[in-house]
Structure formats: structure tokens, C-alpha cells
C-alpha positions in Angstrom: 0.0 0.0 0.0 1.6 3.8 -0.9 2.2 6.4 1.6 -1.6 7.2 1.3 -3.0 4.1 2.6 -5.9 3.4 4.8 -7.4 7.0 4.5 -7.4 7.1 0.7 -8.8 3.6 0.6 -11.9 4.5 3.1 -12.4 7.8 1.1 -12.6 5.2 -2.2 -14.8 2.4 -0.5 -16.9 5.4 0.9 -21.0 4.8 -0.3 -21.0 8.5 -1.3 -18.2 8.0 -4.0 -18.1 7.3 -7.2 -14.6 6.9 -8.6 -14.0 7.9 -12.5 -11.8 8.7 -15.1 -10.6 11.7 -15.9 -8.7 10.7 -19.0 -5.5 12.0 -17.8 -2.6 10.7 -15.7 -1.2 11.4 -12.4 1.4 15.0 -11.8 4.3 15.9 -9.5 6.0 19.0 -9.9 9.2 19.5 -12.4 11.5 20.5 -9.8 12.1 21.5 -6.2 10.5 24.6 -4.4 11.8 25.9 -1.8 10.4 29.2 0.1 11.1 30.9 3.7 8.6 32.8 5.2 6.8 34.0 8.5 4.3 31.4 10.1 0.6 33.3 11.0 -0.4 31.7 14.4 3.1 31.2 16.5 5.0 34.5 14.4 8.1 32.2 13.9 9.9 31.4 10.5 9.1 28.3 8.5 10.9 26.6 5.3 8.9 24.5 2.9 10.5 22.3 0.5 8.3 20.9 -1.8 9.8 17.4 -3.6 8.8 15.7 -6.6 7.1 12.5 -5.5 6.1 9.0 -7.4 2.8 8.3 -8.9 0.7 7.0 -6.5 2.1 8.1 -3.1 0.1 11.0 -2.9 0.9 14.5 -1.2 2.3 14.4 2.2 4.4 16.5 5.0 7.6 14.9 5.7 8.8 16.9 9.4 11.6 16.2 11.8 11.4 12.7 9.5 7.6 12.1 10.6 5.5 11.6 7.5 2.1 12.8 7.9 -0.3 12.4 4.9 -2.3 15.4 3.7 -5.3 13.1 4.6 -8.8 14.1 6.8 -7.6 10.8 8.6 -4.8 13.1 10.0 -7.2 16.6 10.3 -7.8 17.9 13.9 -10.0 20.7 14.9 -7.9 23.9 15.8 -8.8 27.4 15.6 -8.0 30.1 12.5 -6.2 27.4 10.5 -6.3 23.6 9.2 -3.6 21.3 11.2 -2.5 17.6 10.5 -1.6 15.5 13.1 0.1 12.2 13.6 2.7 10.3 16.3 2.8 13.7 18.1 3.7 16.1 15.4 1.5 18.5 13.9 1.4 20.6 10.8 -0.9 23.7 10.7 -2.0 26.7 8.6 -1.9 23.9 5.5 -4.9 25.2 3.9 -3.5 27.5 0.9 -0.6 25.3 0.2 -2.6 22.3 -0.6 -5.1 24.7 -2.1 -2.4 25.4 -4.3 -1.5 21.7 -5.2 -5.0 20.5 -5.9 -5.6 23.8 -8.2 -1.9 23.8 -10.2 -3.1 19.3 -10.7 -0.2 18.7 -8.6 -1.5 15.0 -7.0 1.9 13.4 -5.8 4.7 15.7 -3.6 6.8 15.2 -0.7 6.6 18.7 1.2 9.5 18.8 3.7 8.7 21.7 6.4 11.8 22.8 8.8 11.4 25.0 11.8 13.0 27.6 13.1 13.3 25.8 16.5 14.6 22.2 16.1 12.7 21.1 19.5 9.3 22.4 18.7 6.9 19.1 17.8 4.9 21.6 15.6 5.5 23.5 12.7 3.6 25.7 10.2 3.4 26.7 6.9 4.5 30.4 5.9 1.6 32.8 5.8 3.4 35.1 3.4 0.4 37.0 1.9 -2.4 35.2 3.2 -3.4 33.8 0.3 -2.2 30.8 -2.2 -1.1 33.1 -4.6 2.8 32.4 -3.7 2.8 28.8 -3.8 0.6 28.6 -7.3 3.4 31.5 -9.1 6.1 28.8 -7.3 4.5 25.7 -9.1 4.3 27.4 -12.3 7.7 28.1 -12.4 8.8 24.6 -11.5 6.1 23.5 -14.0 3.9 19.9 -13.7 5.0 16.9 -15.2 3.7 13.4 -15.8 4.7 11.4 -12.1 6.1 7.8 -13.1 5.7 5.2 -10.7 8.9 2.7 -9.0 8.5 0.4 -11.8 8.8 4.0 -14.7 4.5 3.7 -15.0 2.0 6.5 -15.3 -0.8 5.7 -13.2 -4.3 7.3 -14.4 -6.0 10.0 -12.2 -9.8 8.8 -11.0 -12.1 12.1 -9.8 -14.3 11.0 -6.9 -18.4 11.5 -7.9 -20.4 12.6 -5.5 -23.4 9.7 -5.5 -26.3 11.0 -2.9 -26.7 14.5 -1.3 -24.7 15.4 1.9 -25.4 18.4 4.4 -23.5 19.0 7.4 -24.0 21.8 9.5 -22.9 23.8 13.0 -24.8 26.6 14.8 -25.4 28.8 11.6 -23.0 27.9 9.2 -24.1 24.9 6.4 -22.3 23.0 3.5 -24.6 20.9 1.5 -23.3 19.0 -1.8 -25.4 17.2 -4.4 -24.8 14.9 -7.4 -23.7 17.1 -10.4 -21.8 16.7 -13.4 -19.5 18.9 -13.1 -17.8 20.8 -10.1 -20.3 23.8 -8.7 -19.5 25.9 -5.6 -21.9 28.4 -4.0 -20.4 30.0 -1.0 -21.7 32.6 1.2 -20.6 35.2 3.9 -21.6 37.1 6.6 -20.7 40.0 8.7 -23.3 42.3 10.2 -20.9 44.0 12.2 -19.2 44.8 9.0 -20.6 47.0 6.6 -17.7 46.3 4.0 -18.4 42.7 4.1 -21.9 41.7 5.6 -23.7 39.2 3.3 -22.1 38.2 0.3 -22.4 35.2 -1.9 -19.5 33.7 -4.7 -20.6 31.2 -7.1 -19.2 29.4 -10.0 -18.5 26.3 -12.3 -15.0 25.1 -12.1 -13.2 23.6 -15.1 -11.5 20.4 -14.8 -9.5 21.0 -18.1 -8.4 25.0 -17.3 -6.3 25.8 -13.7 -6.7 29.1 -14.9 -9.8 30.5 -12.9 -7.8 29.0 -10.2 -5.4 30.8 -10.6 -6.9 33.8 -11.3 -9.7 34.0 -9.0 -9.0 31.5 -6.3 -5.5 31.9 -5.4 -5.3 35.2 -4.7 -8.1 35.4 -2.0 -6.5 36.3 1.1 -7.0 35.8 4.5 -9.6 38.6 6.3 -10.2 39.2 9.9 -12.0 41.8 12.1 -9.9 44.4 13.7 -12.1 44.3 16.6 -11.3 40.6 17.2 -8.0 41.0 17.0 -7.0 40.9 20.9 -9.3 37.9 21.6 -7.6 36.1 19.4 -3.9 37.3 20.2 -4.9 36.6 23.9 -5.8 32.9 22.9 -2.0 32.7 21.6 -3.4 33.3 17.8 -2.3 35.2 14.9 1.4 35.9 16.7 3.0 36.6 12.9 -0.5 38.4 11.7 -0.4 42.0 10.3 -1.9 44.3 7.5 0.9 42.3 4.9 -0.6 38.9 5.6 -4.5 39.7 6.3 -6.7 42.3 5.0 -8.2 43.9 8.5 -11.7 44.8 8.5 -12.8 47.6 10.9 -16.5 48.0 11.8 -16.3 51.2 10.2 -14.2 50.6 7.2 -11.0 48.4 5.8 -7.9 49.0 7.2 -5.8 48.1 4.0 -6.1 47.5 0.2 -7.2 44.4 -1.3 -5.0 43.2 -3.8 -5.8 41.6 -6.6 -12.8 19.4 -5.1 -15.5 15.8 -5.7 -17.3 16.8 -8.4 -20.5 18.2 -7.0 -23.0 21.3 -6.9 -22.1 22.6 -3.2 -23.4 25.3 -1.7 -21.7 26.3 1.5 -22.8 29.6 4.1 -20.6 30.4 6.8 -18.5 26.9 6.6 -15.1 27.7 8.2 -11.9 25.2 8.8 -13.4 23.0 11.2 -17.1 22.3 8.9 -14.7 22.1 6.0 -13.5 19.0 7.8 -16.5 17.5 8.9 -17.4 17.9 5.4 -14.8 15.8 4.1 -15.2 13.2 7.0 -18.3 12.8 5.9 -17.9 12.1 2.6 -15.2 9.9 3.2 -17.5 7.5 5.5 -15.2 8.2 8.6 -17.8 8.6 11.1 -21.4 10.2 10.5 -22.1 14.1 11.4 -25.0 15.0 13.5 -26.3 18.6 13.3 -26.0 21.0 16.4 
């Protein structure tokens, strides 16, 4: 079995999935990235190294030699950010990096993450603008290239099918996903507090054939908070590294700074967050079932 093991093979026996063609073969990246940069939630500085990797062993974090699959089976609920966890070491703020993969078609790497402090059991990835926009410019300058298993195979790349509705949900905020043809996402905000924000909605169909919306549209969207929040959540040890660089800053009365420039489903999400995200995933996967609260 490859470095993805049981959790890929639950996601593919799942009752929700449907596993296809696409008609194309498996990626890695053409050569190594490597980037430096300042880590949101503990302030500290971070190195990512991003490997080609085999067909077939998936995308994983290889840190302080602890191999930790970019997997739900690994995903813990933390605040502000998605973090990995296995044997004790843990891997946060992964969410725009692997955004960044799955958008560029990059399906097998080896992501090699050093920390400033060789003791610490967790690391995280570098915030830099607060968006994926970085690591997607990185990957196209390394390029994607056909991934060749141990024995010099391609391996063909399945999509997973969404086969029966799915709805999870938490206090207010709701994904729901239904059997489509193609990949639809509907996903809504809201911030009262906020005139600048309050209740928006983005929708669209995503191409399987062109990363460019992706990269585009997607990858640049950065990271927002609300200035008034700000010291509750530096007082819970959050957002050490955070600033007007690596956040747009919402004020109740204004912004603070510029803004700057999946299975295949119809899903309509409102107010989702890291943690739904997850449950959204578990769920589909066939990990455990979600109950609404």
C-alpha cells in the first residue's frame, strides 16, 4: 500500500463515491521549491520544501522525518487554520498550500517543512500574503509533469463523484453538496458587524480541463479578519505573525488596508469555516457520521 493508505482507501470504498476517469494521468512538480517565510499563528519562520514525488504516493508532510499524509484521517479541529496531526507532530495553517496543489493538478509531492526551533513538535506553513497566490506562481515556475511510478509507470488520475446528497451543519454555518456533473461551488458570507463585508455570496462552475480561474480567481483570496477581534484572538495565543501584509483587516467602520488583486459536486456552502470544512470531508469519506447542532 503507498504512503496514502488506509485513508485514501476508506475515502474510495466510501457509499457516497463514485470513482471515474478523468482521461488524464497522475502529476508531480518538475522540480524543487523551496520558500522561507513568516508562520501566522506562532510569528516564527518556516521553510517549505516541496519534492517531486512518485505516482501514486500521494501529497504528504515529511517533518523532523515524521511523514504525515495530507489526509482528513490526520485533520484535527484547531482554531484560525487547518492542522495535520500524527505520532505527536503536527502541521498547521496547510490550507492554501494544498489549495495550491489540488488547483496547479499537482496529486503526488513530498513537502518537507523545517522550523525555526529544532525542539518544537509543531511546525507551520509560511503565511506570506495570506493567500495561495505564492505557492501557485512557485509551481508554475517549476512547472507539472507526468509522475512515473517505481517500476517508470503513469498511473491514471480517477475524480471521486459525488453519488447522494450530503449536508452537514454547526450553529449557523451549512455546506450541502449534491450529485452534479461537473464541479459547482456556492459560498456565502456574513458580517453584520461589518458593513464592508456583511452578506455576500460567490458562485461558480470550475473547469476540470483549465487551472486558470484557479489561478486567477481563487489563489489570490486572502485571508480577512476583524480588527475588533483581533485581541481575543492574540490573547488565545493566535495570529502571533499576523499583520496588515498577511491579512486584509476589516474595521467595523471601514478596511484597514487595500485588497489586492474538489468531488465533483453542486455545493453550496454559508458560513462553513476550517473546522465544517473537515467535517465535510469526513463525511464524505464515510469516517464517522455528522449529526447537526
Amino acid at each position: 500500500m503507498t504512503l496514502r493508505g488506509a485513508a485514501v482507501e476508506a475515502f474510495k470504498s466510501s457509499a457516497l463515491i463514485s470513482w471515474r476517469s478523468t482521461g488524464k494521468l497522475q502529476q508531480t512538480i518538475g522540480g524543487c521549491i523551496e520558500k522561507t517565510g513568516r508562520t501566522l499563528h506562532s510569528g516564527n519562520q518556516s521553510t517549505v520544501r516541496i519534492w517531486p514525488e512518485l505516482a501514486g504516493k500521494g501529497r504528504y508532510f515529511d517533518f523532523s522525518s515524521n511523514l504525515i499524509p495530507a489526509s482528513i484521517d490526520f485533520a484535527e479541529e484547531s482554531p484560525l487554520c487547518t492542522t495535520l496531526r500524527k505520532d505527536g507532530h503536527t502541521v498547521r495553517t496547510v490550507e492554501h498550500l494544498l489549495s495550491a496543489l489540488e488547483g496547479t493538478g499537482v496529486d503526488n509531492c513530498r513537502i518537507e517543512i523545517v522550523n525555526s526551533d529544532d525542539n518544537d513538535p509543531s511546525a507551520e506553513v509560511p503565511i506570506f500574503d495570506g493567500s495561495a497566490r505564492e505557492w501557485v506562481e512557485a509551481i508554475e515556475q517549476v512547472g507539472v509533469t507526468v509522475a512515473m511510478d517505481s517500476n517508470g509507470r503513469n498511473c491514471e488520475k480517477l475524480a471521486p463523484y459525488l453519488t447522494q446528497p450530503v449536508h452537514v451543519s454547526k450553529g449557523d454555518s451549512v455546506i450541502s453538496a449534491f450529485p452534479s456533473k461537473q464541479i459547482s461551488i456556492s459560498y456565502g458570507i456574513n458580517f453584520p458587524q461589518v458593513p464592508d463585508l456583511s452578506l455576500q455570496w460567490f458562485s461558480s462552475v470550475f473547469s476540470t480541463t483549465d487551472n486558470s480561474f484557479y489561478s486567477k480567481q481563487i489563489a489570490p483570496s486572502r485571508t480577512f479578519c476583524i480588527y475588533e477581534e483581533v485581541e481575543k484572538m492574540r490573547s488565545a495565543g493566535l495570529i502571533k505573525g499576523g499583520s496588515l501584509e498577511n491579512a486584509v483587516v476589516f474595521r467595523s467602520k471601514g478596511l484597514m488596508n487595500p485588497v489586492k488583486g474538489l468531488p465533483v459536486a453542486n455545493i453550496i456552502a454559508y458560513k462553513g469555516g476550517h473546522a465544517l470544512h473537515a467535517e465535510f470531508v469526513r463525511q464524505l469519506s464515510g469516517f464517522r457520521s455528522i449529526s447537526n447542532s
